[in-house]
C-alpha positions in Angstrom: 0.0 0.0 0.0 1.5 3.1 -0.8 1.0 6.4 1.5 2.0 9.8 2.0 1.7 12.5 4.5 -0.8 15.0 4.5 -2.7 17.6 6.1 -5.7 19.5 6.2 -6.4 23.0 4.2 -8.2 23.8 7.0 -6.0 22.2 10.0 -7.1 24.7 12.9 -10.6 23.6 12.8 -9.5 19.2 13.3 -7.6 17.9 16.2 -5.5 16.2 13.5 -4.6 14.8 10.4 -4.8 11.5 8.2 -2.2 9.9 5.9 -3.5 9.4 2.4 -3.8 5.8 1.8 -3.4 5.3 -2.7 -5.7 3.1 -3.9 -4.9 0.0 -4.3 -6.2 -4.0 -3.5 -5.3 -4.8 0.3 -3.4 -8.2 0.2 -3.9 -9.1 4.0 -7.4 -10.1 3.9 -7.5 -13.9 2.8 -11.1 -15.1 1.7 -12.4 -18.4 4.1 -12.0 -21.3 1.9 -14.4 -21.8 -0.6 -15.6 -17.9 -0.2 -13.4 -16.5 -2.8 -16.3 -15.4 -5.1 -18.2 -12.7 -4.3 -21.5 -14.0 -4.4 -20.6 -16.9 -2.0 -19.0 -14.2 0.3 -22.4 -12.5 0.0 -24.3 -14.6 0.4 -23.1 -17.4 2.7 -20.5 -15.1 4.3 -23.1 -13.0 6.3 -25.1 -16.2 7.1 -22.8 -18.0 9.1 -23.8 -19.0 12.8 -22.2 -16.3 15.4 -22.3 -15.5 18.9 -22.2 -11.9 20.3 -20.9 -10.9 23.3 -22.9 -7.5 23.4 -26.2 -9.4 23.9 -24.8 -10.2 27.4 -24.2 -6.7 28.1 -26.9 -4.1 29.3 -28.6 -2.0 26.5 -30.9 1.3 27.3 -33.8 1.6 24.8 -33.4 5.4 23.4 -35.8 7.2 21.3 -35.4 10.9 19.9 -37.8 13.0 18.1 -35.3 14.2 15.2 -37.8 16.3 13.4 -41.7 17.1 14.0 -43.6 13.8 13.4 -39.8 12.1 13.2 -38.9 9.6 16.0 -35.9 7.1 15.9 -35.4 4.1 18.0 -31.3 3.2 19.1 -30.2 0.9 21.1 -27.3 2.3 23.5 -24.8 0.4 25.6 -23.2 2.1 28.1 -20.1 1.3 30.0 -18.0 2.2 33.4 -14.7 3.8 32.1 -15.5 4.0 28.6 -13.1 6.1 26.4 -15.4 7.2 23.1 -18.8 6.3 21.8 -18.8 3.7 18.6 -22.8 4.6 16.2 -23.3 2.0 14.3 -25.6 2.6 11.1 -26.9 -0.3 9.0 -27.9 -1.0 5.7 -31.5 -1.0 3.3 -33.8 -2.8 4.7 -31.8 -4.1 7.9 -31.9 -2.9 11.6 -29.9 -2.4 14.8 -30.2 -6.5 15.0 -28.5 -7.3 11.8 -25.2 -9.8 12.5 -22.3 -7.2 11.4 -23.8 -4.4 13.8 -23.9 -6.9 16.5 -20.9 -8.3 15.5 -18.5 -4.7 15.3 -21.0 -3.5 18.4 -19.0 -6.6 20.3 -15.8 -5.8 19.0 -16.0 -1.7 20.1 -17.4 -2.9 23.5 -14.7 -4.9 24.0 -12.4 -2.5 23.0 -13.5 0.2 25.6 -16.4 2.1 23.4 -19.3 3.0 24.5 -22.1 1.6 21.3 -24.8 2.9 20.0 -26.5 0.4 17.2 -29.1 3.2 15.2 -32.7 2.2 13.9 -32.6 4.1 11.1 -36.2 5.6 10.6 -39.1 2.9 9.9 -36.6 0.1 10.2 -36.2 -2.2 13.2 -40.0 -2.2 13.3 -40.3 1.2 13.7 -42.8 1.8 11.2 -45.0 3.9 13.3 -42.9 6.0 14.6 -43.1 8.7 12.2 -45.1 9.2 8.6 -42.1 9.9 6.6 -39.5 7.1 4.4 -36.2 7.2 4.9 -33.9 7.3 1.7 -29.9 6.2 1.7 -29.2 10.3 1.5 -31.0 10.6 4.8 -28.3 12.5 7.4 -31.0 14.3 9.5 -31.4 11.5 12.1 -27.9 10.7 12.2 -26.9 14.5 12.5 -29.3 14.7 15.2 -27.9 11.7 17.1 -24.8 13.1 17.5 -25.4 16.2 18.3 -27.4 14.7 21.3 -24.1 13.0 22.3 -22.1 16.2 22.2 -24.5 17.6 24.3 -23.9 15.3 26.9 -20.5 15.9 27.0 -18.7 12.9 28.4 -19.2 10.7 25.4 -16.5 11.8 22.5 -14.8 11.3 20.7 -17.3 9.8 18.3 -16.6 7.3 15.5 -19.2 6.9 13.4 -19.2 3.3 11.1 -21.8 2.4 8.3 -22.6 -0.6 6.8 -23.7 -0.3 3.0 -26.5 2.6 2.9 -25.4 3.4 6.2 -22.0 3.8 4.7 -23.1 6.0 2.4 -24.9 8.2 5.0 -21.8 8.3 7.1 -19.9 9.9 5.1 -22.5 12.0 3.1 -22.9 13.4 6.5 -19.0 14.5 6.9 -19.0 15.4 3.6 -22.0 18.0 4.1 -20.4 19.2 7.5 -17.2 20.3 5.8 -14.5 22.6 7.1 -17.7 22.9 10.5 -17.5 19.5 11.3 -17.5 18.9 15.0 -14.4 18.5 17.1 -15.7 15.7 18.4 -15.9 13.5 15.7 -12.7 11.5 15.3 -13.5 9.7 12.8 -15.7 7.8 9.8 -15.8 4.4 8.5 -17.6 2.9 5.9 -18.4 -0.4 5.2 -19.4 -1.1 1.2 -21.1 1.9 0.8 -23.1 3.0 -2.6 -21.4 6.2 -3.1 -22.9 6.0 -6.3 -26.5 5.5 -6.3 -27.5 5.7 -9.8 -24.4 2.9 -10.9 -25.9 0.7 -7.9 -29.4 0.9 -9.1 -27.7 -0.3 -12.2 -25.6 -2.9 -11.3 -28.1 -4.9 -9.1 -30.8 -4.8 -12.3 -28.9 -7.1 -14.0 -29.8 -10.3 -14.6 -26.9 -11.9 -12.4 -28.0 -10.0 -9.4 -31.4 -10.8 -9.2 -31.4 -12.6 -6.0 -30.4 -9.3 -4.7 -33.1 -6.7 -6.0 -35.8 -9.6 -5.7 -34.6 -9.5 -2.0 -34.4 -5.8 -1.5 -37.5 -5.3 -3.3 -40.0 -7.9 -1.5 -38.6 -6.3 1.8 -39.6 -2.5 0.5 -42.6 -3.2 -0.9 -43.4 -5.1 2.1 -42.5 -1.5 4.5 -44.9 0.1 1.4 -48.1 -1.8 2.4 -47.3 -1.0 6.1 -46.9 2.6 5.9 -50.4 2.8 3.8 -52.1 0.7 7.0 -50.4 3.0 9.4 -51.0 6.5 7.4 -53.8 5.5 4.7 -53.7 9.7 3.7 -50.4 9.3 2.9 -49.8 6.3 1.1 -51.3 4.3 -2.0 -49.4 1.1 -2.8 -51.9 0.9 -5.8 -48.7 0.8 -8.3 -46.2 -0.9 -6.0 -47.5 -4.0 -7.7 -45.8 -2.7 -11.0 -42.2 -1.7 -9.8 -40.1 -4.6 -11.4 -36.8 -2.9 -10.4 -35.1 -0.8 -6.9 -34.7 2.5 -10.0 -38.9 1.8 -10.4 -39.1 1.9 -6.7 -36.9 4.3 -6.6 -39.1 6.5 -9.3 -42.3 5.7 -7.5 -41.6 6.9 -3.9 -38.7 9.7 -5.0 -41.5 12.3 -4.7 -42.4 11.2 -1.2 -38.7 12.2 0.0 -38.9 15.8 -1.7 -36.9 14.7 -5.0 -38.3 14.6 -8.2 -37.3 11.8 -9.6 -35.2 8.8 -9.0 -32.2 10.3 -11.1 -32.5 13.5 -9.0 -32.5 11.7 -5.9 -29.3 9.3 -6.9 -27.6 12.4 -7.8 -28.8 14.4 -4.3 -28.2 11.7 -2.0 -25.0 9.7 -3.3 -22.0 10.3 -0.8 -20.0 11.0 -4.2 -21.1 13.9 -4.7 -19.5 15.7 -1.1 -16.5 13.7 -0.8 -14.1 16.5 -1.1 -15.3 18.4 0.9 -14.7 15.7 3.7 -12.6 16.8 6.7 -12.3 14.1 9.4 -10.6 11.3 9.3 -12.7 8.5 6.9 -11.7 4.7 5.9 -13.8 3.1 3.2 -13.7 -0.7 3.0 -14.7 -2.3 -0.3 -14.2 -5.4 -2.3 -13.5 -5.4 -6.0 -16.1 -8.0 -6.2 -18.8 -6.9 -4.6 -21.6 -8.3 -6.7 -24.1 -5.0 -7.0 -22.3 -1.9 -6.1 -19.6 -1.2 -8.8 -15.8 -0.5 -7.6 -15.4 1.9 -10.3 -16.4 5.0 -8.1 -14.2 4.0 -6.2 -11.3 4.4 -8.7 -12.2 8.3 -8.8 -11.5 9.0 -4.9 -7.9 9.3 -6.2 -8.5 11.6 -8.4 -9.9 13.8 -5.4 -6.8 14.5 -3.6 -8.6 14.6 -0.3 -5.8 13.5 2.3 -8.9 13.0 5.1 -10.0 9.8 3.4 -8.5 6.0 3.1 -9.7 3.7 0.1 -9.2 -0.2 1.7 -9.4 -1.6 -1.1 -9.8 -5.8 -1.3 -9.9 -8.3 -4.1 -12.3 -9.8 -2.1 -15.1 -9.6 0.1 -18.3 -9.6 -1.5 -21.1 -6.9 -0.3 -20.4 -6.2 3.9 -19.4 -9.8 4.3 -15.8 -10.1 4.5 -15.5 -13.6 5.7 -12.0 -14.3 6.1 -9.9 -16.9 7.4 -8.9 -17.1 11.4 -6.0 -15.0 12.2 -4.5 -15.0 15.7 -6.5 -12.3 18.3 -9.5 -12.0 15.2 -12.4 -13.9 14.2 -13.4 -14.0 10.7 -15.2 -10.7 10.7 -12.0 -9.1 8.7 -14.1 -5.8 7.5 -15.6 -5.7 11.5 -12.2 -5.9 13.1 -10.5 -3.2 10.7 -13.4 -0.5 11.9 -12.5 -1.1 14.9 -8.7 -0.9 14.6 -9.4 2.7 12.8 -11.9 3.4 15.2 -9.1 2.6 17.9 -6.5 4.2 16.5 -8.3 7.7 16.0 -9.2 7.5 19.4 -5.6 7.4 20.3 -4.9 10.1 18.3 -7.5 12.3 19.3 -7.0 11.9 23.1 -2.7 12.9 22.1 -3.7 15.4 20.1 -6.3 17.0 23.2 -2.5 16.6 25.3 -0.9 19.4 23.0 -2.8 22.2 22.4 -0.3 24.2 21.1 0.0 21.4 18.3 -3.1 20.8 16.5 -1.9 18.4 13.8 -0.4 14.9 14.5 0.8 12.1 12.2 -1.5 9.1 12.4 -0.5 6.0 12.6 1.1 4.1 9.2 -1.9 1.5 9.1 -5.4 1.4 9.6 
């Protein structure tokens, strides 16, 4: 991997600053046997029996009313002595429960975090919660959530990681903050994300992926029929019958979210779009065979310059799965354990980096 030091254009508004990591595809993770295609990682790699040792720790139910008519359901553990607060944000369709948020909640528990695993609106059956969809742009609830932590004041610094179109939320979000992000952020990790939305929407319509949008699309039509039972003023799922694709889904309930159509909202909502303009430290982990969400967007983050962001890059890994081989001190969870390694490390760097005030920007460390 090839790096270089850097620093921000705006260094007196970040504690401190993040080697540029080239693009380029990450030798050390090793595929389990057998998993080395990407829609076996996919597909058997996230359905493999696990244990999580945060189900044996104590969780506090928290709900906050984001917007009018907008509440959220997390799920926050809390711990004696904890340095830092881990949000975990999952991907369409899933929910706090979903095996890589309970999975990387275990791992940032054990590794001295305080977790928070967010419902993003209407998910986790929160349906009737609020009238409103949520969309993979959506960084209201998010924003929100963390600026409830700040306010407590005894929870930074805050690393936020997302899993697919929580991914892509993530670091929409850091991207729309800009040179104002707050101080308390450390850093951003993203998991898969569909920083392009419209070449997504693409890629999982063809033919080979159709396990995928079939999948996707029983599950949102499904939310569809529930919202019209729950807010009959609101909703019609008279044409839901005649989407045959997620960009037809996409079409159909674009309006609903204030875009006005589904190229506008791919356009408004991809993470793409804002990337330069990130300004905390960001890690994006993605396979080169991920089956649906294309790497070539990927190839343009180079292009950008932005010394704030790290490209992980694997030949490997399917979509989220990342089911490696045992290594000694790490499960098979190879995506899991390198958030938490980055989330780890920019905890260390922001607690030195509070030590010298006279010294804003630090080196980080050589790896991720």
């Amino acid at each position: 991997m090839g790096y270089h030091e850097s620093t921000s254009v705006n260094s007196k508004d970040r504690p401190f600053s993040v080697r540029h990591q080239n693009i380029a595809v990450n030798n050390s993770f090793i595929p389990a046997r057998g998993l080395a295609n990407g829609h076996l990682q996919t597909i058997l790699g996230n359905l493999r029996r696990r244990t999580f040792s945060i189900l044996r720790t104590p969780s506090e139910p928290l709900e906050f009313l984001t917007e009018p008519d907008v509440r959220i359901r997390c799920l926050a553990h809390w711990q004696r002595g904890a340095a830092g607060t881990v949000i975990l944000i999952h991907g369409l369709e899933g929910s706090a429960e979903g095996s890589y948020m309970l999975g990387t909640a275990s791992k940032a528990w054990e590794a001295g975090f305080h977790v928070i695993r967010m419902n993003v609106r209407n998910c986790g059956d929160t349906e009737h919660l609020t009238p409103y969809l949520y969309h993979s742009g959506l960084t209201s609830d998010l924003r929100f959530v963390v600026e409830y932590l700040i306010k407590q004041g005894d929870r930074s610094p805050l690393v936020l990681i997302g899993f697919s179109m929580g991914g892509n939320q993530v670091l929409k979000l850091a991207g729309e903050w800009g040179d104002e992000a707050p101080r308390e952020i450390a850093g951003v990790c993203a998991v898969s994300p569909p920083i392009d939305l419209a070449a997504c929407s693409r890629s999982i319509a063809r033919r080979r992926n159709w396990i995928y949008e079939y999948r996707f699309l029983r599950s949102l039509k499904r939310k569809m029929r529930r919202k019209e039972a729950l807010y009959p003023a609101r909703y019609s799922t008279s044409n839901v019958n005649l989407v045959r694709s997620i960009w037809d889904f996409d079409e159909l309930t674009a309006p609903l979210n204030g875009f006005g159509s589904a190229q506008d909202y791919y356009s408004r909502a991809s993470a793409q779009a804002v990337l330069h303009r990130i300004r905390v430290p960001s890690l994006i982990i993605h396979a080169r065979n991920d089956p649906f969400i294309p790497f070539e967007p990927f190839e343009k983050i180079q292009a950008l310059e932005n010394p704030w962001i790290s490209l992980l890059a694997t030949q490997s890994g399917g979509h989220v799965a990342f089911c490696g081989r045992r290594q000694e001190h790490e499960d098979r969870a190879w995506a899991e354990n390198r958030c938490i390694e980055f989330a780890r490390n920019v905890r260390e760097q922001y607690a030195s980096s509070l030590k010298v005030a006279d010294e804003p920007l630090l080196t980080s460390p050589d790896r991720f």
